[in-house]
C-alpha positions in Angstrom: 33.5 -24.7 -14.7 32.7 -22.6 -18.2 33.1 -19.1 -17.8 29.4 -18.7 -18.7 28.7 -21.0 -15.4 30.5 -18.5 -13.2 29.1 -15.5 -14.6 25.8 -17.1 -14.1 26.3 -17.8 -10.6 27.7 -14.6 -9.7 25.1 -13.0 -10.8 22.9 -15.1 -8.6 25.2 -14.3 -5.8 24.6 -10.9 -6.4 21.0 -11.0 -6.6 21.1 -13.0 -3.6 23.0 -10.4 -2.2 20.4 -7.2 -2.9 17.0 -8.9 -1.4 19.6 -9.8 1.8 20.9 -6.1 2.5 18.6 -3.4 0.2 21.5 -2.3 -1.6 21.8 -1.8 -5.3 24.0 -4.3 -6.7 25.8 -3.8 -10.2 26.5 -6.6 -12.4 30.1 -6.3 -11.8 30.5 -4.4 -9.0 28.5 -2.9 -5.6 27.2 1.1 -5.8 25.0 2.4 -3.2 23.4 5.5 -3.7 25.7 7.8 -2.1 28.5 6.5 -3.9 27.6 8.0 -7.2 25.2 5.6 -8.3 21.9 5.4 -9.4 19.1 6.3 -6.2 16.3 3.4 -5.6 13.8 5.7 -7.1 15.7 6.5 -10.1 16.1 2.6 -11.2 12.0 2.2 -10.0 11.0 5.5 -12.5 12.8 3.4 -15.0 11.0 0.1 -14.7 8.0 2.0 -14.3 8.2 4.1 -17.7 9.4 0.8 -19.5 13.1 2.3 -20.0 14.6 -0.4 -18.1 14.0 -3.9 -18.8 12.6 -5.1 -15.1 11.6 -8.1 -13.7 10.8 -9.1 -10.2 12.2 -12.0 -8.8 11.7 -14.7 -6.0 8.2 -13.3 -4.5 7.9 -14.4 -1.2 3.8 -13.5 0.1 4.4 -12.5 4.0 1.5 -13.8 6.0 -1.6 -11.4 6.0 -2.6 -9.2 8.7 -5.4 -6.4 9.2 -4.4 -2.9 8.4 -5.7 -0.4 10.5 -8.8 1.5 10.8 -8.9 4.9 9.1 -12.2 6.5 8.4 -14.6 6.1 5.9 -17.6 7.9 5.8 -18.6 11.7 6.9 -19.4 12.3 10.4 -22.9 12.2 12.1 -22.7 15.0 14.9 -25.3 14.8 17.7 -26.3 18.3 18.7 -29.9 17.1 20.1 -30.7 15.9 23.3 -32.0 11.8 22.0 -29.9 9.0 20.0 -30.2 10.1 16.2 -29.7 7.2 13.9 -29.3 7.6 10.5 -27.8 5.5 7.3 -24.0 6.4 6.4 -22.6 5.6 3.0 -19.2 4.9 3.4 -16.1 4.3 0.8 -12.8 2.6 0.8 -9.5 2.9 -1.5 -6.5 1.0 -0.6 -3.5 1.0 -2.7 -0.4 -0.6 -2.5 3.1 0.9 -1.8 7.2 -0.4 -1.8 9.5 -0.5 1.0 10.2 3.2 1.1 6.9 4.0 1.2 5.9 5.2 -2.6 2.8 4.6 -4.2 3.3 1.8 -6.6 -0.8 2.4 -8.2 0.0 5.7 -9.3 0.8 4.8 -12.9 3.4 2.6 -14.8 4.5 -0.7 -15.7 5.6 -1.5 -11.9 1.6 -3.1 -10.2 1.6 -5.1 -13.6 5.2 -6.6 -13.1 5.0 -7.8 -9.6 1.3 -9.4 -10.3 3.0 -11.2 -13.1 6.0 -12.4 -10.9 3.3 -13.3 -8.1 1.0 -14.9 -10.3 3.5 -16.9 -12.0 5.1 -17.9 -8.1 1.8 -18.9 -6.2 -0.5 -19.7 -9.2 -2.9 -16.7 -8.1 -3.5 -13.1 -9.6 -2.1 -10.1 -7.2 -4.0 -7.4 -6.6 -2.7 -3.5 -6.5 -5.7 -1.6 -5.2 -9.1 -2.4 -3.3 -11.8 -0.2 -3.7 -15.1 -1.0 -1.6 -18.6 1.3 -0.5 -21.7 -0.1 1.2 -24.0 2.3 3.9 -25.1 1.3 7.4 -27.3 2.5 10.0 -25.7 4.0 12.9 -26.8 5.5 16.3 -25.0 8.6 17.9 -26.0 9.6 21.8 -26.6 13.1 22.4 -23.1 15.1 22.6 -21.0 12.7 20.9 -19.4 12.3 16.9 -20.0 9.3 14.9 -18.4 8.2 11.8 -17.5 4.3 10.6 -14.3 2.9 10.1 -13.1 0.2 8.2 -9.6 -2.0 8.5 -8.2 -3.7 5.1 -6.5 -7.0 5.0 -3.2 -6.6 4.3 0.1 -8.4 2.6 3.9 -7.8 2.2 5.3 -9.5 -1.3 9.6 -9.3 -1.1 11.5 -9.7 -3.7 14.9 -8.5 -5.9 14.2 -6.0 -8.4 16.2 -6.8 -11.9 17.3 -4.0 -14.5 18.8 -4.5 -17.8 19.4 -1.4 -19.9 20.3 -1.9 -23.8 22.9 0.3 -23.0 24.9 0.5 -19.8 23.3 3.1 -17.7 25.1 4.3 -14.6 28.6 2.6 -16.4 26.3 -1.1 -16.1 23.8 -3.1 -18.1 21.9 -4.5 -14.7 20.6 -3.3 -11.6 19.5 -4.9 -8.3 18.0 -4.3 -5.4 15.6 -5.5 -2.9 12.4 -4.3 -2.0 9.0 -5.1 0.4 5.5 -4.2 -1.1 2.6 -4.1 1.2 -1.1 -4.1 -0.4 -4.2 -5.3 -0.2 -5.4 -8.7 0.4 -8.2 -10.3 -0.7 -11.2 -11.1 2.2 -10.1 -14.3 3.9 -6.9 -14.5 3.6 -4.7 -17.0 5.8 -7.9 -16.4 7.7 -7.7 -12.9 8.4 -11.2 -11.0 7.3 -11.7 -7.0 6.5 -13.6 -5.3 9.5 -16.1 -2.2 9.0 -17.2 -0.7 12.6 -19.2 2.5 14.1 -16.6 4.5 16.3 -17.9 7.8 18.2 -16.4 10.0 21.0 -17.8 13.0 22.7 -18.0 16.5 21.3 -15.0 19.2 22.4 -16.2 22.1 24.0 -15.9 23.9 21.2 -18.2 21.4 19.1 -20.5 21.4 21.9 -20.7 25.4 21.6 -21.4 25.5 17.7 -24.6 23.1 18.7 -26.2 26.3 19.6 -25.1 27.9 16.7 -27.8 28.7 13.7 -29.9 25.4 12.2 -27.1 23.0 14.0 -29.2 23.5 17.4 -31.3 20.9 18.7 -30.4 18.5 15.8 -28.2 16.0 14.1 -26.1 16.8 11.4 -23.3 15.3 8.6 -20.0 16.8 8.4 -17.9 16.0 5.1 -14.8 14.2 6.0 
């Protein structure tokens, strides 16, 4: 076996090695974090201003599931004594973030490098951030809150982040280490569709009591979220 064979297949091994246990792997050696070495955020900030060289490697797409329900629209509050419908307009952002939680939208090069790694893998585009509005009608009972909620598909990409440095950085040239980055799905994926629903619950005492308070009595009224 050439030299350049082994060296190519320890590097492998080592890649390999990252996506298996989350630790950053060196070239030529193993650092985690608390050993001196560079931090998982440190080597991200890099790929993400462009100063390291990254690349993201063996995409595997995690079967899609729904997110949960947050709210999306302001809140219809019930102060009169008959169901008050009325039409909501409601907004959705999702964004996308890595395996410790960090925005991966917020600016940089990283979005852009795992949509071309996925893209390249599955033969379809990736997608970062979803952003959706529509309105609907909704009916709140006398003494109660409503507001709608909506639930996002959802899907994990994991892969082995790769670093080369022109100069060695940290006392090495490459970097790796695993990561997970859960984002939005499109509609329909692995059958799995986005769900928008009216939730409502009963006014607290002390939402019951401001009913009685000024204009707010005897009628329905929106409260910014």
């Amino acid at each position: 076996m050439t030299m350049s064979h082994a060296l190519s297949r320890g590097v492998r091994a080592l890649a390999v090695a990252a996506a298996t246990s989350g630790i950053l792997v060196a070239a030529t050696s193993t650092a985690a974090a608390d050993d001196g070495g560079p931090t998982r955020e440190l080597l991200t900030a890099d790929c993400a201003s462009g100063l390291g060289k990254c690349s993201f490697n063996d995409p595997k797409l995690g079967e899609a599931y729904l997110g949960d329900f947050r709210q999306v629209s302001d809140s219809l509050y019930n102060c009169s004594t008959s169901p008050a419908t009325q039409s909501m307009t409601w907004t959705d952002s999702v964004g996308s973030t890595d395996s410790v939680g960090v925005s991966v939208t917020a600016g940089g090069n990283i979005a852009g490098i795992v949509d071309l790694s996925v893209t390249a893998t599955y033969d379809h585009s990736w997608t970062s951030t979803h952003t959706e509005s529509s309105s609907l009608n909704m009916t709140v009972q006398p003494g109660e809150v409503g507001w709608i909620s909506r639930a996002q598909v959802m899907q994990q990409v994991s892969g082995t982040w790769q670093t080369h440095y022109d100069d060695p950085k940290w006392g090495h040239y490459y970097w790796f280490w695993g990561d997970t980055i859960t984002g939005p799905a499109p509609n329909g994926t692995d059958g799995k569709s986005n769900a928008v629903v009216v939730k409502s619950r009963a006014m607290t005492a002390a939402e019951k009591k401001s009913c009685s308070a000024g204009s707010k009595a005897g009628r329905a009224f929106v409260k910014q979220r």
